[in-house]
Steps between C-alpha positions, in 0.01 A plus 500: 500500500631494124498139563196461585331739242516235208346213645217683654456604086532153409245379765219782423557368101462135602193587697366694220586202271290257721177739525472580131493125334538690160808661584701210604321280212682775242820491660485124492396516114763728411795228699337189354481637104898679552606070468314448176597859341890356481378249299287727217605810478256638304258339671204714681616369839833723418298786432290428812812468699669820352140710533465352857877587614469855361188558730657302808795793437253741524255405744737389752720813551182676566470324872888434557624852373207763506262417767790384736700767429202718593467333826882560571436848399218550753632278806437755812351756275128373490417834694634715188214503256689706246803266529237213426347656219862580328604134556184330367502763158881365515363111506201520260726658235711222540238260490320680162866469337529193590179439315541720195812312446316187529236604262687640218750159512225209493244761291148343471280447771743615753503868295083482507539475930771740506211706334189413736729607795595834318191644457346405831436784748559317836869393359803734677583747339852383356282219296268734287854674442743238356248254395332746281817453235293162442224726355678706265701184273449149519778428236492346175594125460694366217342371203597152508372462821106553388593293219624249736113495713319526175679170395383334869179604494391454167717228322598717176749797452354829524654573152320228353143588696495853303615653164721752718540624826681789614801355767463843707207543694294735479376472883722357783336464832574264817366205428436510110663646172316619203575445090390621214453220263335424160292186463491299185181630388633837505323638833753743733409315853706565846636204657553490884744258585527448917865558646648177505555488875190556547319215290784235676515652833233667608412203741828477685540907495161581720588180697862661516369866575212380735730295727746771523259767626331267747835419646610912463138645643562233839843602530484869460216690670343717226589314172109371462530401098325151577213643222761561234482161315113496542489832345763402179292167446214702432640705254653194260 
């Protein structure tokens, strides 16, 4: 039987894989731009790679390690609702970890669906819990960074664009920072510069985070996120 177990896992993912065209389209994306990355390392198909491996680390566990270790916990004990309820409290805090982890390490639009999830009343109970850190601090990115995204966006260093502008924002949200900045003419004017994963990978991210849950919501009964990139498009 411990044989068996991991190829039955392997065949429900491959399954999975085949019904949601996204899914398997991501996973092929993520292989195909891992060969070019060697090549440029500071190219974005590194960062894609990196993002998409940290969220592959995540997702994954949440089938192989929580929900199967849930159904080991409740083999011959479907009869035992309290038993049940313990072991699936026991899985969807594993699964929001899992997530929160995810969230705070790629940041951006992954810490905006961490959020839609958090505050939504049909999610279990262990997800308005841990998630709900996402909430409180979105963390404040370096300097250089914004600098770095003003530069792409706009051709000219921020420096240069105004008379001054104060490095620490004044505002730091999840998918935008906020300065304080002087222009030449003498007017006080806020800038809002977009978190720089964000403006390069918001694409890739929803694709990322929309083929995950798709594959997650056929393979465990009860994950239904399937609106959660939907929902985050509407809010950029």
């Amino acid at each position: 039987p411990r044989s068996v177990a991991p190829n039955m896992a392997a065949s429900h993912v491959l399954r999975a894989l085949a019904r949601r065209p996204v899914a398997g389209s991501a996973a092929l994306a993520g292989t195909s731009l891992a060969a070019g990355a060697v090549a440029n390392p500071d190219s974005d198909g590194v960062h894609f790679v990196n993002r998409f491996a940290e969220a592959s680390k995540a997702f994954l566990p949440m089938y192989f390690v929580d929900y199967l270790g849930h159904v080991r916990r409740c083999a011959g004990k479907r009869d035992d609702e309290e038993h049940m309820w313990k072991s699936r409290q026991i899985m969807w805090t594993g699964v929001a970890t899992r997530l929160r982890d995810l969230c705070k390490k790629n940041g951006g639009i992954y810490v905006k669906a961490g959020q839609h999830i958090c505050v939504q009343p049909v999610s279990p109970a262990p997800f308005q819990t841990i998630l709900r850190t996402l909430m409180d601090s979105a963390g404040v990115r370096p300097f250089e960074e914004d600098r770095a995204t003003f530069y792409e966006d706009l051709g000219v260093d921020i420096e240069d664009a105004f008379a001054s502008i104060d490095p620490t924002p004044v505002a730091s949200a999840s998918l935008a920072q906020v300065y304080k900045a002087t222009t030449h003419g003498g007017e006080t004017v806020a800038v809002k510069i977009q978190q720089r994963p964000v403006a390069r990978f918001l694409a890739i991210d929803l694709a990322t985070i929309d083929a995950y849950y798709s594959l997650l919501s056929f393979l465990i009964p009860g994950l239904r996120f399937q609106w959660l990139p939907n929902e985050t498009r509407r809010d950029m």
